[in-house]
C-alpha positions as CSV (number, residue, x, y, z in Angstrom):
1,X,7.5,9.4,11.5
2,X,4.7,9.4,8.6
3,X,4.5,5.7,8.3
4,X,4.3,5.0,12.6
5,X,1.8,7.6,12.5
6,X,0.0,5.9,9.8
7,X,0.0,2.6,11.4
8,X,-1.5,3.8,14.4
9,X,-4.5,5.3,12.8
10,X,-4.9,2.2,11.3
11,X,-5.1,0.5,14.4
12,X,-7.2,3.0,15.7
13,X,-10.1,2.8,12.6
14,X,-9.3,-0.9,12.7
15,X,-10.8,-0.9,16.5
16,X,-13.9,1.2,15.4
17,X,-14.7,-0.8,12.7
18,X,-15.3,-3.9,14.7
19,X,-18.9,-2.4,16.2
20,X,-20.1,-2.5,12.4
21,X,-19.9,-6.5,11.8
22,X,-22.6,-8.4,13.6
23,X,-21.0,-11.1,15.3
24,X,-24.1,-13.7,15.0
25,X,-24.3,-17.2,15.8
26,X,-26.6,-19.7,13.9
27,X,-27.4,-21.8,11.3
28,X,-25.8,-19.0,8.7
29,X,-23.3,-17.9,11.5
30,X,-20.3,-18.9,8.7
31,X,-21.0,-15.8,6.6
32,X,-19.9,-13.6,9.7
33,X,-17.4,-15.2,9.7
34,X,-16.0,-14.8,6.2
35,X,-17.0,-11.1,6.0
36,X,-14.9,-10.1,9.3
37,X,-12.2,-12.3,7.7
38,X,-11.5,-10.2,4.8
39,X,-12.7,-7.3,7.0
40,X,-10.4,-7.6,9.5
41,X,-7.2,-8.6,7.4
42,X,-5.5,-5.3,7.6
43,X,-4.7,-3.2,5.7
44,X,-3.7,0.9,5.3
45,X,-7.5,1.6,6.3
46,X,-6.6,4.4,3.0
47,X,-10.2,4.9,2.5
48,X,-12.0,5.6,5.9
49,X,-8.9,7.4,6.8
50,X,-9.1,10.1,4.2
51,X,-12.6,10.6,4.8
52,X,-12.5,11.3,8.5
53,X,-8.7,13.7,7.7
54,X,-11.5,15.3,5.2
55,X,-14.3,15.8,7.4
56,X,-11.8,17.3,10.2
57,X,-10.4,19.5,7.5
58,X,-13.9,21.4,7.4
59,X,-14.9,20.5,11.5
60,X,-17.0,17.9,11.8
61,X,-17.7,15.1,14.4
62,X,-16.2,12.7,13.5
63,X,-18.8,10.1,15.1
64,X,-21.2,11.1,12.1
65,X,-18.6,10.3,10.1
66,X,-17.8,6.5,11.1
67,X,-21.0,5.2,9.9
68,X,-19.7,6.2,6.4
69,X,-16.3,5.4,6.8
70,X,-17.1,1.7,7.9
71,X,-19.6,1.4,5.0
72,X,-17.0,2.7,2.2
73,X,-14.5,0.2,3.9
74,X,-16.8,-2.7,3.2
75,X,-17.6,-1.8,-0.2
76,X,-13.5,-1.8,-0.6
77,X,-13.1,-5.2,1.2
78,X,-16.1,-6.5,-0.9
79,X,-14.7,-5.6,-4.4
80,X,-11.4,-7.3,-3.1
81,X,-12.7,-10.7,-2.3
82,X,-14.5,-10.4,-6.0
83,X,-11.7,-9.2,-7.2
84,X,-9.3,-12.4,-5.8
85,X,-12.3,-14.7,-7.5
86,X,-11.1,-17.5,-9.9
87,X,-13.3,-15.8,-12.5
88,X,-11.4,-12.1,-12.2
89,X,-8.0,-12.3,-11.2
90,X,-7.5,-15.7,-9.4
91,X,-5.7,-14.5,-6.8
92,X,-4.6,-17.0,-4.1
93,X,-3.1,-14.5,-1.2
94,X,-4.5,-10.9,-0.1
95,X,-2.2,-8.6,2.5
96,X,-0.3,-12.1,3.0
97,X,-3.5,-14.3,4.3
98,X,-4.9,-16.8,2.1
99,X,-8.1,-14.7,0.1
100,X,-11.4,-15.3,0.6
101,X,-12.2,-18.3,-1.7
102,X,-9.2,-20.0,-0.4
103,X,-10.3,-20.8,2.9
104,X,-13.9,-20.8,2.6
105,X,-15.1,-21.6,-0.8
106,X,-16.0,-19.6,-4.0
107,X,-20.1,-19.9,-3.4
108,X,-18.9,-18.3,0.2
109,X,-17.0,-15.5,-0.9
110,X,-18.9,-14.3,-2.8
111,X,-21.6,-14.0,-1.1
112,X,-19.4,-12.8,1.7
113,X,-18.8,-9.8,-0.3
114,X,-22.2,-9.7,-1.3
115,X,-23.1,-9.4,2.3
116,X,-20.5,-6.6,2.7
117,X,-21.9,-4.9,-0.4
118,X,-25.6,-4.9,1.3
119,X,-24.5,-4.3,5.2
120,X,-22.3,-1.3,3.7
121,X,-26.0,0.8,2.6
122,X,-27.2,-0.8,6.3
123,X,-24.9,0.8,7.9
124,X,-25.4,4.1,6.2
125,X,-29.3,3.8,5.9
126,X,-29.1,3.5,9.8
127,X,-27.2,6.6,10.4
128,X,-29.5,8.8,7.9
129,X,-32.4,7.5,9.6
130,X,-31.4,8.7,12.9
131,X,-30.6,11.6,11.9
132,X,-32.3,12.9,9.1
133,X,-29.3,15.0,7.9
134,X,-29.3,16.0,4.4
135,X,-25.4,16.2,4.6
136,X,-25.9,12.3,5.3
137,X,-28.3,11.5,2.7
138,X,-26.2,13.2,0.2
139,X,-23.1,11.6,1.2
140,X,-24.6,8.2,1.1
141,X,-25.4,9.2,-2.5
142,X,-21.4,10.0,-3.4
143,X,-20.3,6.5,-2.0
144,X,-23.2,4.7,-4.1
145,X,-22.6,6.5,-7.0
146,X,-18.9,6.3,-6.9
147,X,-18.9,1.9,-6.1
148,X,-21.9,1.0,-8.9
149,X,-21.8,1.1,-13.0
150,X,-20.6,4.8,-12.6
151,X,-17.8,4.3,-10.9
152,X,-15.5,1.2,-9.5
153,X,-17.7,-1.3,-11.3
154,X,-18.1,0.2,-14.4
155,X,-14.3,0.2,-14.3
156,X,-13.7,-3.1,-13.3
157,X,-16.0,-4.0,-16.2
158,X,-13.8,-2.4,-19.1
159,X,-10.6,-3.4,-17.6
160,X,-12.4,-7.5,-17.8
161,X,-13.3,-6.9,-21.5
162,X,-9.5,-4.8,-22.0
163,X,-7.5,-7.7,-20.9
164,X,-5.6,-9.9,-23.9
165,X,-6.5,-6.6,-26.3
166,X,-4.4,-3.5,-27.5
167,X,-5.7,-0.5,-25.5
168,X,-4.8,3.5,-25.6
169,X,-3.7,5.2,-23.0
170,X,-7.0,7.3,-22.3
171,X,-8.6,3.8,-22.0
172,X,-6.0,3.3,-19.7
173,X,-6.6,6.0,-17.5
174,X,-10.7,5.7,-17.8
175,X,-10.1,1.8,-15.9
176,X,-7.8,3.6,-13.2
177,X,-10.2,6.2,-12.6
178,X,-13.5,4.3,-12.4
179,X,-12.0,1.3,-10.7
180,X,-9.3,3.0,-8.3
181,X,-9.8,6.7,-7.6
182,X,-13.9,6.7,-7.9
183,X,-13.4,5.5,-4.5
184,X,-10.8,6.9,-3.1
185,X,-12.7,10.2,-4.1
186,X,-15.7,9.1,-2.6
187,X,-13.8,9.1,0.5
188,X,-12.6,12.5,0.6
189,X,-15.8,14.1,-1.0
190,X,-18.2,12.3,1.5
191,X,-16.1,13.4,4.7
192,X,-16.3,17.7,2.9
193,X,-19.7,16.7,2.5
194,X,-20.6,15.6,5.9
195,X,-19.1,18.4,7.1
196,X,-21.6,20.8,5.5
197,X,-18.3,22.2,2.8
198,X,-18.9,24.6,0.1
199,X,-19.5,23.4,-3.3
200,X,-16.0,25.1,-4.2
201,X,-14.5,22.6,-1.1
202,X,-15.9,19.4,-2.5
203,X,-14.5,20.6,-5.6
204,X,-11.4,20.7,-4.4
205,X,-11.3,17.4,-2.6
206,X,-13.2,15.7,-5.8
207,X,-10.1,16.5,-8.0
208,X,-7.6,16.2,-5.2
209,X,-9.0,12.2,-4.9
210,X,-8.9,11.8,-8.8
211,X,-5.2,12.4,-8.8
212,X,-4.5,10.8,-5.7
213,X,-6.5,7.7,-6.7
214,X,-4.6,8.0,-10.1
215,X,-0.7,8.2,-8.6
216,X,-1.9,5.1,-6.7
217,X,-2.7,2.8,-9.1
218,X,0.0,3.1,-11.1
219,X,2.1,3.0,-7.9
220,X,0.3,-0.7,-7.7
221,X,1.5,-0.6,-11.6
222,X,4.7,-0.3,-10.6
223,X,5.1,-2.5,-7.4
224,X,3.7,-5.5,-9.2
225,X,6.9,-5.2,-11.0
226,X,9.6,-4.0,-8.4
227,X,8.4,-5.7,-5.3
228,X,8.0,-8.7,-3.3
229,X,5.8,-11.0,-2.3
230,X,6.8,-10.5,1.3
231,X,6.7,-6.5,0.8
232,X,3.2,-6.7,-1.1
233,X,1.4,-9.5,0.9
234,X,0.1,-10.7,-2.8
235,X,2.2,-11.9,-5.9
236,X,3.6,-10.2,-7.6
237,X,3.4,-10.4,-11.7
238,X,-0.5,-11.2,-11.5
239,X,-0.6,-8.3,-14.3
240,X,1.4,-10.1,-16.3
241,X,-0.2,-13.1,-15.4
242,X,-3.6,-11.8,-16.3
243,X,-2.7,-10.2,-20.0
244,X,-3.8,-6.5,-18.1
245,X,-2.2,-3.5,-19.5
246,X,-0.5,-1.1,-17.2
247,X,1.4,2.2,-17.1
248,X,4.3,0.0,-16.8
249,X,3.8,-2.0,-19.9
250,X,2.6,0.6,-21.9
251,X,5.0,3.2,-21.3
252,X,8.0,1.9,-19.0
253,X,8.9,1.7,-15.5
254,X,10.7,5.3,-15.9
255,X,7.9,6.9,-17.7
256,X,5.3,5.3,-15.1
257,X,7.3,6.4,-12.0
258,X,7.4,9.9,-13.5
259,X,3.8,10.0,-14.1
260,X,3.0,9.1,-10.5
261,X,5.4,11.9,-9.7
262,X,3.4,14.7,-11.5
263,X,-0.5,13.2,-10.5
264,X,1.1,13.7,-6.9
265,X,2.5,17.4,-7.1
266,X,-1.0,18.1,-9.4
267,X,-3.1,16.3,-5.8
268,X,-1.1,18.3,-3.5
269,X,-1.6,21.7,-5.9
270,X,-5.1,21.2,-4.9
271,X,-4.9,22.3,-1.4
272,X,-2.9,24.8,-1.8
273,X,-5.7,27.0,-0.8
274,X,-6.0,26.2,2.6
275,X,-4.2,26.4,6.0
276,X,-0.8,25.1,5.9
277,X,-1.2,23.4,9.3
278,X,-4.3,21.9,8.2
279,X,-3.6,20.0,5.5
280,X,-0.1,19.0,5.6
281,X,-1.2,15.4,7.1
282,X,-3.1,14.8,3.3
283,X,0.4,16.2,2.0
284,X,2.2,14.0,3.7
285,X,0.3,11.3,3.1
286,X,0.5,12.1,-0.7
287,X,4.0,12.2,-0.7
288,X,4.2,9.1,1.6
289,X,1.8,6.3,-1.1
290,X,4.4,7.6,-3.9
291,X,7.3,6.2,-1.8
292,X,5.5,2.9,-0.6
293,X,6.3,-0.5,-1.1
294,X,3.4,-2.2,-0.6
């Protein structure tokens, strides 16, 4: 079964991931602390999972490929505990654990993340200095490129300045796609990229992520609205809450469900190209985040 399978991996990443958070004792030893616990809450593991299924796809070690993985994680965990801050979202639970600023202050979470944000290019500085691999420099590149003003922040900036206001629909999907599937992208692009693929191959996997990344949040859209607080591990309404326009308010629940329906089939239509055997996991797993529930 899909989602056993996916558990497991999770597991699996979550155990790998440990080695990349110093575990250091001191006069500052709290921020450790507070960076593993947001690390370390759970989680699908979405990101470093699809880049390690990508960088298989075209044979590579996957050891190169953790370095990466891990760093793209904490850049994800990072923009969460910002996100959860009283001045975005205000957020009190995250996966079903009390977030960041919660249990250890606003001044510490964000600097928690801002510790995340700088061990993330640590972590990936490391690896291209031991190797020297261009593959690695350029990867390193994607993930930067894909987290900063040209990608997740630059999104998370219009979707501040969109709240309370009458948007369009391309607006819309310019938020989704700079805030939610830049990295998501990043993911899959980074582990072709690592792997030494063909220009034609990170292509493939660059619009594969955009739609993925796309059918996902507005899955989130939709859950916000149709799930629980148990099921989600956050609560639920905090759209609502926060005057943010969605799929769901600006079209309908139908409409939205249908549109998450047709980004996945157009994701999966991307790798259509390639070994059946070899990508069905990415199909399944495209088929699997339509059906989620958290």
């Amino acid at each position: 079964m899909l989602k056993t399978t996916l558990e497991r991996k999770a597991i699996e990443i979550s155990e790998r991931l440990k080695a990349y958070i110093p575990n250091i004792k001191g006069y500052d030893e709290i921020i450790y602390e507070a960076m593993s616990y947001s690390y370390f809450a759970g989680g699908k593991r979405l990101r470093p999972l699809l880049m390690l299924t990508a960088s298989q796809l075209f044979n590579c070690d996957e050891e190169e490929v953790y370095p990466f993985a891990a760093a793209l994680e904490m850049i994800h965990t990072y923009s969460l505990i910002h996100d959860d801050l009283p001045a975005m979202d205000n957020d009190d639970y995250r996966r079903g654990k009390l977030t960041n600023h919660k249990v250890y202050g606003e001044d510490m979470a964000i600097l928690a993340g801002d510790g995340l944000l700088n061990l993330a290019y640590e972590t990936m500085s490391l690896a291209c200095m031991k190797t020297e691999k261009r593959e690695q420099i350029k990867a390193m590149h994607v993930i930067a490129e894909s987290a900063g003003t040209r990608g997740m922040i630059g999104g998370q900036v219009v979707d501040i300045l969109s709240e309370g206001k009458i948007i369009s629909i391309d607006q819309l999907t310019y938020i989704h796609e700079k805030k939610t599937s830049k990295l998501i992208q990043a993911a899959l692009v980074a582990g072709a990229v690592l792997a030494g693929a063909s220009e034609k191959d990170i292509c493939n996997m660059e619009e594969f992520g955009l739609k993925l990344g796309l059918a996902f949040q507005i899955q989130d859209d939709i859950l916000d609205v149709t799930s629980t607080m148990e099921q989600l591990g956050k609560p639920i309404g905090s759209d609502e809450k926060n005057q943010k326009k969605t799929y769901v308010t600006m079209v309908g629940l139908e409409p939205a469900m249908e549109k998450v329906h047709s980004l996945t089939m157009e994701a999966i239509a991307c790798l259509d190209g390639y070994p059946a055997e070899r990508v069905q996991f990415l199909k399944d797993l495209a088929y699997y985040l339509i059906y989620r529930t958290n």
